[in-house]
C-alpha positions in Angstrom: -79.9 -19.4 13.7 -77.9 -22.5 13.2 -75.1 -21.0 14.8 -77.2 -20.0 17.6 -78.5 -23.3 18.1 -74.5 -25.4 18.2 -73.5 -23.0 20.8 -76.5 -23.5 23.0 -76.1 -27.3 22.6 -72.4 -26.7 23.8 -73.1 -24.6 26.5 -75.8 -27.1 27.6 -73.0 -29.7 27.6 -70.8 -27.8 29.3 -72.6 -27.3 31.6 -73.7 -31.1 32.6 -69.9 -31.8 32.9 -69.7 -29.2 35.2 -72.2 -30.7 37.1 -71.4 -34.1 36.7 -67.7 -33.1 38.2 -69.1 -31.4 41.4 -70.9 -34.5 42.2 -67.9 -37.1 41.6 -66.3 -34.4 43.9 -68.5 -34.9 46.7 -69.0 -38.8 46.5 -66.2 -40.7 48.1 -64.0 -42.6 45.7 -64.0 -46.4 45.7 -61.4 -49.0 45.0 -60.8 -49.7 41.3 -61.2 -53.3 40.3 -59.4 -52.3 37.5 -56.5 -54.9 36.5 -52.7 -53.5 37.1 -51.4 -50.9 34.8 -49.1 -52.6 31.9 -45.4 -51.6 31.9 -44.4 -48.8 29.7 -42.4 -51.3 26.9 -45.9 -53.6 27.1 -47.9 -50.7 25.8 -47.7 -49.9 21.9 -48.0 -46.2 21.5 -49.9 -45.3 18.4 -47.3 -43.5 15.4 -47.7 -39.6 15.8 -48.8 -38.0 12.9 -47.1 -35.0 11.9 -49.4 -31.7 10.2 -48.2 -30.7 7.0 -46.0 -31.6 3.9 -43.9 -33.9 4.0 -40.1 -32.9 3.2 -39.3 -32.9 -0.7 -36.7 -35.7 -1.5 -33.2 -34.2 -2.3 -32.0 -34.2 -5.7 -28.6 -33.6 -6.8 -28.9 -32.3 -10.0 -33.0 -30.5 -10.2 -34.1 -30.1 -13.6 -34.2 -26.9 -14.4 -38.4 -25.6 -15.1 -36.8 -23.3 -18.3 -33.8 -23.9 -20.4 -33.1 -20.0 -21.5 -31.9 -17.4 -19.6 -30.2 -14.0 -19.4 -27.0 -13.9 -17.5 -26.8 -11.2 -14.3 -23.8 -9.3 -13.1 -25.1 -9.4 -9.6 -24.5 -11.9 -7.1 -28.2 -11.3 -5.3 -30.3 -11.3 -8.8 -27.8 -14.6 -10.0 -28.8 -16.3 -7.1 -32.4 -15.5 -7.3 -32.5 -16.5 -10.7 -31.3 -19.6 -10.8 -33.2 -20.5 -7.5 -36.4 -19.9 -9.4 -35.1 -21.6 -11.8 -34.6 -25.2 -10.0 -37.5 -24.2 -7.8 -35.1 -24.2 -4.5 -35.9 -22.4 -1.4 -33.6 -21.4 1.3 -35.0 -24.0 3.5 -34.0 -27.0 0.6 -30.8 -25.3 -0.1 -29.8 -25.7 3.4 -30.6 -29.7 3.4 -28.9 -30.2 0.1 -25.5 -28.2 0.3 -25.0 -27.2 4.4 -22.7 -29.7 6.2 -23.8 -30.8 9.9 -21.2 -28.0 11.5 -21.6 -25.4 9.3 -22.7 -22.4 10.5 -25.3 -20.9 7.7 -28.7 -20.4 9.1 -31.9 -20.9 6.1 -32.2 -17.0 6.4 -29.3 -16.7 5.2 -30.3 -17.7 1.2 -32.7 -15.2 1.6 -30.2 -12.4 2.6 -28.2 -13.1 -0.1 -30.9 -13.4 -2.4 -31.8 -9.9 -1.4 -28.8 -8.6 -1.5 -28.4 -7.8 2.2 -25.5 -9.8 2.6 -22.3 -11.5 0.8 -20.7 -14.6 1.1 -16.9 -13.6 2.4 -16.4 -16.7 4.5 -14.3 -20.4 3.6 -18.0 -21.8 4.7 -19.7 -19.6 2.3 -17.0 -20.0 -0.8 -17.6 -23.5 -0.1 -21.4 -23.5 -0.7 -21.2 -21.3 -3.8 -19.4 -23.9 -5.0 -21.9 -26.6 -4.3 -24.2 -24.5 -6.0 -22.6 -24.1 -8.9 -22.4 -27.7 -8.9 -26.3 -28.9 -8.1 -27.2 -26.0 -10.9 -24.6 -27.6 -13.6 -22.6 -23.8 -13.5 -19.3 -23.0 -14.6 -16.4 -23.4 -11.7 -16.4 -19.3 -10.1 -19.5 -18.3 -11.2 -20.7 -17.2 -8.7 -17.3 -16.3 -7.4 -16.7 -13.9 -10.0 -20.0 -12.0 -8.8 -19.4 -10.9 -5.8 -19.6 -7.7 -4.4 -16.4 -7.8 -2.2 -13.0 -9.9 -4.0 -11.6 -10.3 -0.4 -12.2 -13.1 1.6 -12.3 -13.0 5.8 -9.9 -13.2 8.1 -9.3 -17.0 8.7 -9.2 -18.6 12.3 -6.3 -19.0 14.1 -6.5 -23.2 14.3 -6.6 -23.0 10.6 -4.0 -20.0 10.3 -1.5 -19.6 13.5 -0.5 -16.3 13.3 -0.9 -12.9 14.5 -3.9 -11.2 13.9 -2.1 -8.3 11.8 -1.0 -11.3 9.5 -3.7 -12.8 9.0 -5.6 -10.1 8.0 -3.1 -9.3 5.3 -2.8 -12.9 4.4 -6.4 -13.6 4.1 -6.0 -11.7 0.9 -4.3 -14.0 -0.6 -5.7 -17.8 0.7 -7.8 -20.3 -1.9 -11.5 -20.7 -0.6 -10.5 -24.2 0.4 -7.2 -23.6 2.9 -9.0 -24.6 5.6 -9.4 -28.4 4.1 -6.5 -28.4 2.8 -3.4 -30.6 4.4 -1.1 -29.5 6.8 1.7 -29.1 4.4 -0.5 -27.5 1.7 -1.0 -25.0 3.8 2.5 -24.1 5.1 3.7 -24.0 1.5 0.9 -21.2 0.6 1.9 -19.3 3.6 5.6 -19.4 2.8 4.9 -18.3 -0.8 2.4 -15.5 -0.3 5.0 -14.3 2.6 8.3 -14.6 0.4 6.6 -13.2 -2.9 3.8 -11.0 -2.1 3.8 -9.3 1.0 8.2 -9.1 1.2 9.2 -9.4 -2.5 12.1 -12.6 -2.9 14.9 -10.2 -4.3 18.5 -10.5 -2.7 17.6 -6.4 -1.6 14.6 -7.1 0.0 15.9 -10.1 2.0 18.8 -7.7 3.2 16.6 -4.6 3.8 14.8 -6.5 5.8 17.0 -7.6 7.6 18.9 -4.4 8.1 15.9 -2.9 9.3 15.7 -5.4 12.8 18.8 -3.0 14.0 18.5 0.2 15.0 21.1 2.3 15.5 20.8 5.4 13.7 20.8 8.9 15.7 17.4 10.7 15.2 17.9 14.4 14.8 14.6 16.5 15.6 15.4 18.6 12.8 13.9 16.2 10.1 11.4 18.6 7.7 12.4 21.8 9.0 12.9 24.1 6.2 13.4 28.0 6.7 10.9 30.3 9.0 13.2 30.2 11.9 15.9 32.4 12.7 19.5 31.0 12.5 20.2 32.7 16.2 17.1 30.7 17.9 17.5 28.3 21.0 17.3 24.9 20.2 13.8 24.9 22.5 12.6 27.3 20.8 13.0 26.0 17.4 11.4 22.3 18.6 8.5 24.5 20.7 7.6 26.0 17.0 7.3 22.5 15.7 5.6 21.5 18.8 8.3 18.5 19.0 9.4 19.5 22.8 7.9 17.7 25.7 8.7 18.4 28.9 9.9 14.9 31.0 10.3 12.8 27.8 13.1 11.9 25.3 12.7 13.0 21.7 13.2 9.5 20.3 14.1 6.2 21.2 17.3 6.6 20.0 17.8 10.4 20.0 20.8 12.6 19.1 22.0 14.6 22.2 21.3 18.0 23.2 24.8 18.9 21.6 24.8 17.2 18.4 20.8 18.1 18.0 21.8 22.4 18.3 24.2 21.3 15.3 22.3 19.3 13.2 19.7 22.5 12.9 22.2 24.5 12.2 23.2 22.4 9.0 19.4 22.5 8.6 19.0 25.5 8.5 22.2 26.5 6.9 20.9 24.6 3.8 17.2 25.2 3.9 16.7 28.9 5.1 15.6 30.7 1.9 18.3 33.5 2.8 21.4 32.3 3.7 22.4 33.9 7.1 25.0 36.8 7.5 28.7 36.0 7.2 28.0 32.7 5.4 27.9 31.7 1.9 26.3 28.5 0.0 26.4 26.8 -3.0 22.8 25.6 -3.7 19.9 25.0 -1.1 17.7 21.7 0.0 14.2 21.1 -0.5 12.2 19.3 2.6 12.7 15.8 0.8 16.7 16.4 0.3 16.7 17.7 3.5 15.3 15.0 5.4 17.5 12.2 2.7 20.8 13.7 3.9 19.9 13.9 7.7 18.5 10.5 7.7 22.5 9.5 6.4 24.0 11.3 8.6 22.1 10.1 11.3 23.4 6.6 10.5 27.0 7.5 9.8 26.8 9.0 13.5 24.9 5.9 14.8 27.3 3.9 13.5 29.8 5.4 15.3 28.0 5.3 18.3 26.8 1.9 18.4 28.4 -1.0 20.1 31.0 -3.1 18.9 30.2 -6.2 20.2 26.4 -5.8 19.1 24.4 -7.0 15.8 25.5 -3.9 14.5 29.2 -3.9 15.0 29.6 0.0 15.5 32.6 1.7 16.3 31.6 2.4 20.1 32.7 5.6 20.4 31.1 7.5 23.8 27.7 9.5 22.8 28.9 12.6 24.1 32.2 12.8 22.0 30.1 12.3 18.7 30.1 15.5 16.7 29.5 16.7 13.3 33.5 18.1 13.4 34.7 14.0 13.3 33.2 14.9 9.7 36.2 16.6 8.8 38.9 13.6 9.9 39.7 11.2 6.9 39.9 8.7 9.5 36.2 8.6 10.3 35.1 8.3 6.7 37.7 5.4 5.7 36.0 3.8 8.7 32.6 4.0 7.5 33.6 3.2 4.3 34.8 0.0 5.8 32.3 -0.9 7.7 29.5 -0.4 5.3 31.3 -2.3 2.7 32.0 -5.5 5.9 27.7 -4.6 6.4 27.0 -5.1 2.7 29.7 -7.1 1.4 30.2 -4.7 -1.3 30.6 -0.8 -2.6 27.5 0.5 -4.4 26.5 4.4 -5.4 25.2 5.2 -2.3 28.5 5.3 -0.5 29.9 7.8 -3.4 27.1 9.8 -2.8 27.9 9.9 0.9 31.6 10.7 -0.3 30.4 13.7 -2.5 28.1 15.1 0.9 30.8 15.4 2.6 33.0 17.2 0.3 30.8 19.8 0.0 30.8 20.4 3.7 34.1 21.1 3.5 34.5 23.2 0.0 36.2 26.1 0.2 33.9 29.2 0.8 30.8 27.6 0.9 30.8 24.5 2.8 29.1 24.6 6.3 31.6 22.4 8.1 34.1 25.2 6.9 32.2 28.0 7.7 31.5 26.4 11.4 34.9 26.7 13.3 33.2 26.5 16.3 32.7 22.9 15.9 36.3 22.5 16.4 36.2 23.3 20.2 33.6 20.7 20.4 35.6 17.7 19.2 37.2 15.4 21.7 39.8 12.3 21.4 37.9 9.0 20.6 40.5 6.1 20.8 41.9 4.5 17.7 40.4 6.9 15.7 40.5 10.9 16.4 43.9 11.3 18.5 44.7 14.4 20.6 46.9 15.6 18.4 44.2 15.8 15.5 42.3 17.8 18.0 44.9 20.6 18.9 45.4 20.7 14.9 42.2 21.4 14.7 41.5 24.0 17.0 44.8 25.5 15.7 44.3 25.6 12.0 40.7 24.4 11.1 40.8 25.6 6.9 43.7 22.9 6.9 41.9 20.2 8.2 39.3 21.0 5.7 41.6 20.9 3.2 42.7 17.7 3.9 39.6 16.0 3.9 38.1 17.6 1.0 40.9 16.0 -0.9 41.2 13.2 0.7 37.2 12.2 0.2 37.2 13.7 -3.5 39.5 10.6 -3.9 37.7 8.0 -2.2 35.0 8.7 -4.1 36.6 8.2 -7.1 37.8 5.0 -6.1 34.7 4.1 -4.6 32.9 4.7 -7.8 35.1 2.4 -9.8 34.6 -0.5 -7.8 30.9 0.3 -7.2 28.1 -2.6 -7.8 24.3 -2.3 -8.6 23.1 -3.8 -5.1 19.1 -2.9 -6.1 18.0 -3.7 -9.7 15.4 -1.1 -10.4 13.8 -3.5 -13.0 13.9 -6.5 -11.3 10.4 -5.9 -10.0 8.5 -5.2 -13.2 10.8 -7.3 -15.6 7.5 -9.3 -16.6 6.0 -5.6 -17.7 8.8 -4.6 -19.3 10.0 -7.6 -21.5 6.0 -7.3 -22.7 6.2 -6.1 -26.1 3.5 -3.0 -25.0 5.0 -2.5 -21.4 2.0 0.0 -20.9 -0.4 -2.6 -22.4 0.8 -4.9 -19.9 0.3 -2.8 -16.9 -3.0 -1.7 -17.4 -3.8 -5.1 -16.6 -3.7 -4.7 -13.1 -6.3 -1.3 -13.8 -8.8 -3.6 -15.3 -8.5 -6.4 -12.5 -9.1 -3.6 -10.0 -12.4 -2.1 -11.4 -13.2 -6.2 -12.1 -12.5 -7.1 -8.2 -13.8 -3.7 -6.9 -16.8 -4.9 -4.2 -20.1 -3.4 -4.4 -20.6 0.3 -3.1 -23.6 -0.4 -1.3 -22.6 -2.5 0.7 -19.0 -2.1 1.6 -18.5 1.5 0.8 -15.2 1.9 2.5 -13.3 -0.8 0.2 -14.7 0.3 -3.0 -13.7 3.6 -2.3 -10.1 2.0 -1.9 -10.2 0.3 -4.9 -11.7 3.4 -7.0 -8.9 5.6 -5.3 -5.9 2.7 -5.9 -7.4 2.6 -9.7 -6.9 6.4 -10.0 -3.6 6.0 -8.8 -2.5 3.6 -11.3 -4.1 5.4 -14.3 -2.7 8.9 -13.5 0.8 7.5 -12.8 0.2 5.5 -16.6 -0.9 8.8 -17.8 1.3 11.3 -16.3 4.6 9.7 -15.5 4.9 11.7 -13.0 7.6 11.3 -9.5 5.8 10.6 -6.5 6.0 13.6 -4.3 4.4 15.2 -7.4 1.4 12.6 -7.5 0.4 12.4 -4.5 0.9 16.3 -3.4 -1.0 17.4 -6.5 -4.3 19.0 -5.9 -7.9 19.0 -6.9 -10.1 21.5 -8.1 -13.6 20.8 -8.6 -15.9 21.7 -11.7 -18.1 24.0 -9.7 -15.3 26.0 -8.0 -12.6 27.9 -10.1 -9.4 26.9 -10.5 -6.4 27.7 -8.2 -3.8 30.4 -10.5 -0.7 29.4 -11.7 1.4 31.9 -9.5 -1.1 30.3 -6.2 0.4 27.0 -7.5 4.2 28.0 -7.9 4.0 29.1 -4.4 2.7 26.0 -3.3 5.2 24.1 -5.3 2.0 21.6 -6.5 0.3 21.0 -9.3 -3.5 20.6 -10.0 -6.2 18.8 -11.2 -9.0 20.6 -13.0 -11.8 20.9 -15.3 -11.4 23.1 -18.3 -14.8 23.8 -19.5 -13.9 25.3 -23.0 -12.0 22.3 -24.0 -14.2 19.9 -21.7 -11.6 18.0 -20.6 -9.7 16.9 -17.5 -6.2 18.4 -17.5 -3.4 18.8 -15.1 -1.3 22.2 -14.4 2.3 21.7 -12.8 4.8 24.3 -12.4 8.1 23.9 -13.1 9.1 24.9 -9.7 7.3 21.5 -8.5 9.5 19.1 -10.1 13.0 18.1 -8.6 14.4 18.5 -11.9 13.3 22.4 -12.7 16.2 23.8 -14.1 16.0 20.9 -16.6 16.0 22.0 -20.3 12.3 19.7 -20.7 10.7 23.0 -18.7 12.3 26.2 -19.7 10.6 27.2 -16.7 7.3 26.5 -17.8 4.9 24.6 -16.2 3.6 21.1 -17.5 0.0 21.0 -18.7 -1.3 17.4 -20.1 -5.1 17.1 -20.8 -6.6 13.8 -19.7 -7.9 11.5 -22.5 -11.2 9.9 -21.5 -10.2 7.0 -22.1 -11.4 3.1 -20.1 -14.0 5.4 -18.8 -11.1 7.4 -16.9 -13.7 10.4 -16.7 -16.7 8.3 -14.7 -14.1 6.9 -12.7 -12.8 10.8 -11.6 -16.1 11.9 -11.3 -17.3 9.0 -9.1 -14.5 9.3 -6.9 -15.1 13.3 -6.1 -18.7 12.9 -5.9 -19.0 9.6 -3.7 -15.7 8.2 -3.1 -13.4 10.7 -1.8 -16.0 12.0 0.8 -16.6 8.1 2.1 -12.5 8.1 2.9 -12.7 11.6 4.7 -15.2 10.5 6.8 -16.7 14.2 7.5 -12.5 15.0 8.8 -11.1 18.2 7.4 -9.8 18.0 4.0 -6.3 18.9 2.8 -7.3 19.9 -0.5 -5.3 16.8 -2.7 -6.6 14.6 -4.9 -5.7 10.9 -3.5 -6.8 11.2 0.8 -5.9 7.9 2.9 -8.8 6.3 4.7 -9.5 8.1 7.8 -9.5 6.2 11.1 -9.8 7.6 14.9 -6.5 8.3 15.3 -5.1 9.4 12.0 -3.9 12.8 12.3 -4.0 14.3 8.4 -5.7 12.6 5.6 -2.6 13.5 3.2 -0.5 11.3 2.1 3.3 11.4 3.3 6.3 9.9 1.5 5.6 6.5 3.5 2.3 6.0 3.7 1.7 6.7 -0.8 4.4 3.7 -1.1 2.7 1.7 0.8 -0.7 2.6 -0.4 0.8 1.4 -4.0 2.3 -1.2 -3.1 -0.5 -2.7 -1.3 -2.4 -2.8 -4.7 -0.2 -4.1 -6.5 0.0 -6.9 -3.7 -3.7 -7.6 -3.7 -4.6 -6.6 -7.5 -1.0 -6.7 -9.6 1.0 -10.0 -8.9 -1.1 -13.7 -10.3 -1.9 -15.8 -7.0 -1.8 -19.4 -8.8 -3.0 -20.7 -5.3 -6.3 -18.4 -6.1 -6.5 -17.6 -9.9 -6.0 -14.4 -9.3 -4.3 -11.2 -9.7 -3.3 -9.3 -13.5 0.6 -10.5 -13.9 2.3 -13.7 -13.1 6.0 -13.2 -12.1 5.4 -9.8 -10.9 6.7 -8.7 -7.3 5.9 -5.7 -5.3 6.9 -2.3 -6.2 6.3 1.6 -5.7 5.3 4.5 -7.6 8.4 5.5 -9.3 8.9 1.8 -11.3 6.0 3.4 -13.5 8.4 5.7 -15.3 10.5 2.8 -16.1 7.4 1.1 -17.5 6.7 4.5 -19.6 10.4 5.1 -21.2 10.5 1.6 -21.5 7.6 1.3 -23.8 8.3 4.4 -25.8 11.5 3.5 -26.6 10.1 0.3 -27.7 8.1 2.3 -29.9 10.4 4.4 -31.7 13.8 3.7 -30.3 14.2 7.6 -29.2 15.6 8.3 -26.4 14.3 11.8 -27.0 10.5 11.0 -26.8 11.1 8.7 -23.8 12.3 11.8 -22.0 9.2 13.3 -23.3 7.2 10.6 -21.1 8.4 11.3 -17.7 9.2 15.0 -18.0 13.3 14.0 -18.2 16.2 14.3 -20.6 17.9 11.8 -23.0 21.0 11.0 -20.6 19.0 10.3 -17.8 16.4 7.9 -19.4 20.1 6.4 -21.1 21.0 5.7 -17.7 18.2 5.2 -15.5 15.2 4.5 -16.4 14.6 3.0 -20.0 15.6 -0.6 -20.2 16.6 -1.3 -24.1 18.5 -4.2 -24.6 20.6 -4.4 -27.6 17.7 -7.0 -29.1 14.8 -4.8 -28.8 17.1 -2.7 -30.3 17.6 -5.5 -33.2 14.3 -6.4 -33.5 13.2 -2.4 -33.7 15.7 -1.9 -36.5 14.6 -4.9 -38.5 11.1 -3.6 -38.7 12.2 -0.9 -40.6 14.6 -3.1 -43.1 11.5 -5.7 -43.3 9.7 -3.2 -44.9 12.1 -3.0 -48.0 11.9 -6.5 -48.5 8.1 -6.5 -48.4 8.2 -3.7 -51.0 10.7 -5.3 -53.4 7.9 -8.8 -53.3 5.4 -6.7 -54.0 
């Protein structure tokens, strides 16, 4: 009833103002005698109130409301923690750490704190730090928390380069680059470009520099092996490798029609499983031999080719009188030789080994530039260096022109090989791993620091599935010892499927990965027809089995990876059946690794996981520089035979013999060798004490 009452009462007002307005409307209005309207400064406007709290003061350092508490090995629940805490809100948190031009909205706590987002930003590493500052926290605490280790790609005022180098060297930047000075900054860049993503050694500086010129001949008969009839076209061999296209060259810098028709005949001369009638061979090529020697005589032939005035200082010679019969002229080889040693400065191993090709071309019976006389009508005069007469003596009597190079580059080689220098030092990379006392030890490191920077699955999927897949990588190669074609072409079976059969596998020339359910172990299944070294005495011709120890949770880590991982990098694209897939993108063709592509997969981890950053505090190994797959099997003989001192059960390692761990892979320097020995002649003084 009361509220019946108050609404009538305001409804009876409402009214009378109603009324009262109609009539001022119809009664003329009459001049004011009002005095003049003060000036706007004269008139003292009352202070606005505003509604609500007021803003809390900001503190510095809050006093915590409890003392204890259990650490978190999230970033989202650290963060919510310790703002409970100190009794901060996103809104405070902005006043009391955010700059003026900082770009970090309130909301923003409060995505973090749910874990919908992650700092990744300078900005952002920059207010972690703050925080760990108001909150009296240990320097990267919350640093060390977060679900991605990467940081973003920095701007291009703080950064001036490309955009494909500054995502790589983002990597590899302290949170504060952007405030640091101008010359701070270009000595980070130069270091992180000279050690990590290049590698200072004297070989990398000239590989790399060697690399700017191109001038070998490309042959479009790299990775054909067998399947094709020696008597086909060469159309129809590049139509069945679908490398013919009708109105556009094969390459940039592509052999000629001429030359191309006999480089697949030495292809296929050397790779057909049966050699072709009339013709005899000693030994054949695998794919990866195959494309090695092409690739060499693609330069040799380049060389020759290229201009002499030019970067590359070639010989010049016309295109179209380049032939694989100048192979059999002594005068084309002592050229090379000269001109790689005037391109190097020096003779290494790789020039005897070119020596050594070419004398078995020409070996008696078997060689193919022997058995192919018709590359002998081909040939024509190139000044200063194949003469007319050499031609007519070689259309007359072409087993004598043989005979005279075979001879004549048996020698060289000789000579070559006393003079020969170590260009590339196979150790120089890992020489912090390997003068560890437990070179194994050592390198596991850089296993641990993956797993311990790998970002959260949740919510960057693609890059933990990286750094689950470059983890594998390491541990297998530690485990295995294995050569890289045979890592990264082995396969995978999973537990609910049964396991491919040894012959399945020795046709395949792979090995496997699979679950053996009476032992319950992980184990791999090679065949000795896999391995480059199969006639080897460590085979016998039978195949290498090593069961997996679960070991730094290596079993959670597999299973993870077939189960979540391994799908996320597929992306739903067909799968090739091996273990270790690349990350599929729209326009990658196969999601196998090739010979390339695993290098640089490897080498990219050890880039981002492996060498120490002392700009950021991180990475596993200070003093370590870039490397590939194979340096692993120095790190295995290495620590083995600083183990025992046999060279025996270093061989044992990396599926190998004694003389070739003596001479290529174990590094044992006569004081490990010291120190190994007096171990054992400790002991007798220790005894004798006693």
């Amino acid at each position: 009833m009361r509220v019946w009452r108050v609404m009538r009462r305001r409804t009876r007002s409402s009214a009378c103002d109603l009324s009262k307005m109609s009539v001022e409307s119809r009664t003329p209005k009459r001049a004011s005698k009002k005095p003049a309207a003060l000036q706007p400064e004269e008139i003292a406007k009352p202070e606005r109130r505003r509604s609500g709290y007021p803003p809390r003061p900001i503190v510095a350092h809050p006093k915590p409301l409890w003392e204890d508490w259990e650490d978190t090995p999230s970033f989202s629940e650290a963060l919510d923690l310790h703002m409970r805490r100190h009794g901060d809100t996103g809104y405070g948190l902005h006043r009391a750490v955010c700059q003026r031009d900082d770009r970090i909205d309130t909301t923003t706590f409060t995505a973090w704190r749910r874990g919908q987002k992650a700092p990744r930003g300078a900005t952002s590493f920059r207010i972690l730090a703050a925080l760990e500052r108001r909150w009296k926290l240990p320097a990267g605490y919350f640093r060390e928390k977060l679900p991605h280790a990467g940081r973003m790609v920095a701007s291009a005022e703080t950064l001036p380069l490309p955009m494909s180098e500054r995502r790589r060297m983002a990597w590899h930047l302290p949170d504060d680059f952007a405030q640091l000075p101008l010359t701070k900054r270009e000595e980070i860049i130069a270091w992180v470009r000279s050690v990590i993503l290049s590698g200072h050694t004297d070989y990398r500086r000239y590989q790399s520099e060697a690399m700017k010129q191109r001038f070998a001949l490309q042959f479009p008969t790299t990775g054909l092996v067998g399947g094709l009839s020696p008597g086909a076209s060469l159309e129809e061999r590049l139509a069945d490798r679908g490398e013919l296209c009708a109105g556009r060259p094969l390459g940039a810098a592509a052999a000629p029609p001429a030359l191309a028709e006999e480089a697949v005949d030495l292809l296929i001369f050397k790779t057909a499983t049966l050699s072709s009638r009339g013709r005899r061979r000693n030994g054949i090529w695998n794919s990866e031999t195959a494309d090695q020697r092409m690739e060499h005589l693609g330069l040799l032939m380049g060389a020759l080719a290229a201009c002499p005035n030019g970067p590359v200082r070639g010989y010049g010679a016309p295109l179209g009188s380049i032939s694989f019969g100048l192979l059999a002229f002594p005068a084309v080889w002592d050229w090379y030789l000269g001109w790689r040693e005037g391109r190097r400065g020096f003779y290494t191993r790789w020039e005897g080994e070119m020596l050594i090709l070419g004398a078995s071309l020409s070996r008696r019976e078997t060689g193919w530039l022997r058995q192919t006389r018709d590359l002998a009508d081909r040939l024509r005069p190139i000044e200063g260096l194949v003469t007319a007469s050499d031609v007519r003596a070689a259309a007359e009597d072409w087993d004598a022109v043989c005979d005279v190079q075979h001879q004549h580059v048996l020698l060289r080689a000789k000579e070559v090989g006393r003079v020969a220098r170590l260009h590339r030092d196979p150790f120089e990379a890992i020489l912090p791993i390997l003068e560890a006392d437990s070179p194994v030890g050592e390198y596991r490191k850089i296993t641990e620091e993956i797993l311990r920077r790998r970002p959260h699955a949740r919510l960057y999927p693609i890059t933990s599935a990286e750094a689950t897949r470059a983890f594998l990588m390491l541990r297998l190669g530690l485990h295995l010892g294995l050569r890289q074609k045979n890592l990264r072409q082995l396969l995978v079976c999973p537990k609910d499927q049964p396991p491919t059969s040894e012959r399945k596998l020795e046709a395949l020339k792979r090995g496997e990965m699979r679950w053996n359910p009476r032992d319950l172990v992980w184990e791999v299944l090679i065949p000795a027809a896999a391995f480059k070294n199969a006639g080897s005495s460590y085979f016998r011709k039978n195949p290498f089995r090593l069961a997996l120890p679960d070991l730094g949770g290596l079993y959670t880590e597999i299973e993870r990876y077939l189960a979540i991982d391994r799908p996320v990098l597929l992306k739903g694209r067909s799968d090739p059946g091996v273990l270790f897939v690349k990350t599929m993108k729209a326009k990658s063709k196969s999601a196998a690794y090739d010979q390339n592509t695993f290098y640089e997969a490897w080498r990219l981890t050890i880039q981002r996981y492996g060498i120490y950053n002392p700009y950021t505090g991180r990475g596993a190994i200070e003093g370590l520089l870039p490397h590939g797959p194979h340096n692993v099997r120095d790190v295995l003989a290495t620590h083995v035979l600083k183990q025992t001192g046999s060279y025996e059960q270093a061989s044992y390692a990396i599926q190998d013999t004694p003389d070739t761990i003596a001479q290529h892979y174990g590094r044992f320097l006569p004081h490990d060798k010291a120190a190994l020995a007096a171990q054992v002649l400790n002991r007798v003084w220790d005894q004798a004490l006693t």
